[in-house]
N, C-alpha and C positions, 0 to 999 in steps of 0.2 A: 094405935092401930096402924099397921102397916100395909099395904096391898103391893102385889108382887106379880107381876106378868110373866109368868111360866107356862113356855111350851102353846102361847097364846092365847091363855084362861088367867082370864084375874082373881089372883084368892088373897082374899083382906085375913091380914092374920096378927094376932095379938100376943106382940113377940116384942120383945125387948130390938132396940135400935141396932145394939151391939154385937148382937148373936151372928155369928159366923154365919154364910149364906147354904154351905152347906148344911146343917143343922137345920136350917126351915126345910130343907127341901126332904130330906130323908123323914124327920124325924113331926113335922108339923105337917108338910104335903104331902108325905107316905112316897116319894120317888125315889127309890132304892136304888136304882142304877149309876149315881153318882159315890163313888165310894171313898171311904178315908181312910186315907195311908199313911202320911207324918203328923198331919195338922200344923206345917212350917213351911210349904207351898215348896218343897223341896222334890215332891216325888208324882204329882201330878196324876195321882188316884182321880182326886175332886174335882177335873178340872170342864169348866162347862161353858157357854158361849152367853157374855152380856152385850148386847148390842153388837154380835156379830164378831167379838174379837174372845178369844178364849181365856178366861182365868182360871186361878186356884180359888174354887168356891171355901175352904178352908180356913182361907186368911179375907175374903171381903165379906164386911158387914149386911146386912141386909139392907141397912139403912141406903146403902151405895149403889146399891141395888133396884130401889123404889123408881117405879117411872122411867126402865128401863127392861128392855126385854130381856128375858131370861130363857136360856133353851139350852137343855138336858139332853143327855142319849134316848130319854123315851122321846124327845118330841123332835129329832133330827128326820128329816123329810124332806131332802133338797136332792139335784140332782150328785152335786155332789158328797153328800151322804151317801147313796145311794149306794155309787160308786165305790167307794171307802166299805159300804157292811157287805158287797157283794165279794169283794176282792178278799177282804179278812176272811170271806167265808171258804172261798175257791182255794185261796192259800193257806188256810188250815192255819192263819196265826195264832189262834188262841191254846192256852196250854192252860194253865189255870183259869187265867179269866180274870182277875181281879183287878187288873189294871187298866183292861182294854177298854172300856166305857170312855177312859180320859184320852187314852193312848186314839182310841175314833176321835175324841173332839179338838185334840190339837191334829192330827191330821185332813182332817177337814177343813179346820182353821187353814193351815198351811197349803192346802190344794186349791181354799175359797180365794188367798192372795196371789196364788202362782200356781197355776197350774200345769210348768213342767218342770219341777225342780229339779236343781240336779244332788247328787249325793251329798253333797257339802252343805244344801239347804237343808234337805231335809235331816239329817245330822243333826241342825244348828236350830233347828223347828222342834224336832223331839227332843231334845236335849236334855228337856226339863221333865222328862215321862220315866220313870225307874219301872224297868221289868223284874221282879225276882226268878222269872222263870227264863230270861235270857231270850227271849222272842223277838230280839233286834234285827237280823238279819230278814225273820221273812216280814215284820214290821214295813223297813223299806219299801223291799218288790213288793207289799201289797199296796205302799203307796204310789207305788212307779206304776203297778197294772192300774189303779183306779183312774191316775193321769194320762194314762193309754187310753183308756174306755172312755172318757173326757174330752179327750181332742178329734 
């Protein structure tokens, strides 16, 4: 038995140690918002917040997991969130949609550590986020307005 602090609720789940963390959470805590895209931490579909810092839920165990908080795009609720789902909204980033759940939580990530990056950070911060719909450009200016709305 494992228990797993998600989104601030603890759910004891009985789950192999090994099981990739995305899988508990889609598929054992029913949180669909986190999505899978390579499963090779390559494209940052999956990617969700342990302890504050952003991973590829895809490639960590759950085991890595235990006794560490866990927070998904359903349980983002900070000011800067906020900022980041207002701006994606206002800028009309989303085209498909399938990426953007990871695409908020390393932007967040990235606004949580610096809050006015400049072009080259933020570059260097999404880097690891693949669009298939090309939605890089207004990605950016929505992370540049959130950082305006911030300061």
């Amino acid at each position: 038995m494992i228990t797993l602090t998600i989104n601030g609720t603890a759910h004891p789940l009985d789950i192999d140690p090994a099981t990739p963390l995305l899988w508990a959470l889609r598929d054992t805590v029913g949180l669909t918002g986190t999505k899978f895209g390579c499963g090779i931490a390559q494209c940052g579909a999956c990617t969700v917040h342990l302890d504050g810092n952003a991973i590829r839920s895809c490639i960590t165990p759950v085991s890595a997991a235990q006794g560490k908080a866990i927070t998904t795009i359903e349980g983002v609720n900070t000011p800067v969130a906020q900022a980041v789902q207002i701006a994606w909204t206002q800028l009309d980033v989303v085209q498909c949609g399938y990426c953007q759940s990871g695409q908020m939580m390393s932007a967040i990530d990235l606004l949580n550590k610096n809050k006015q990056p400049s072009d080259d950070q933020i570059d260097t911060a999404m880097a690891g986020n693949i669009c298939r719909c090309n939605t890089y450009v207004r990605i950016r200016a929505a992370i540049k307005a959130a950082a305006r709305a911030l300061a």
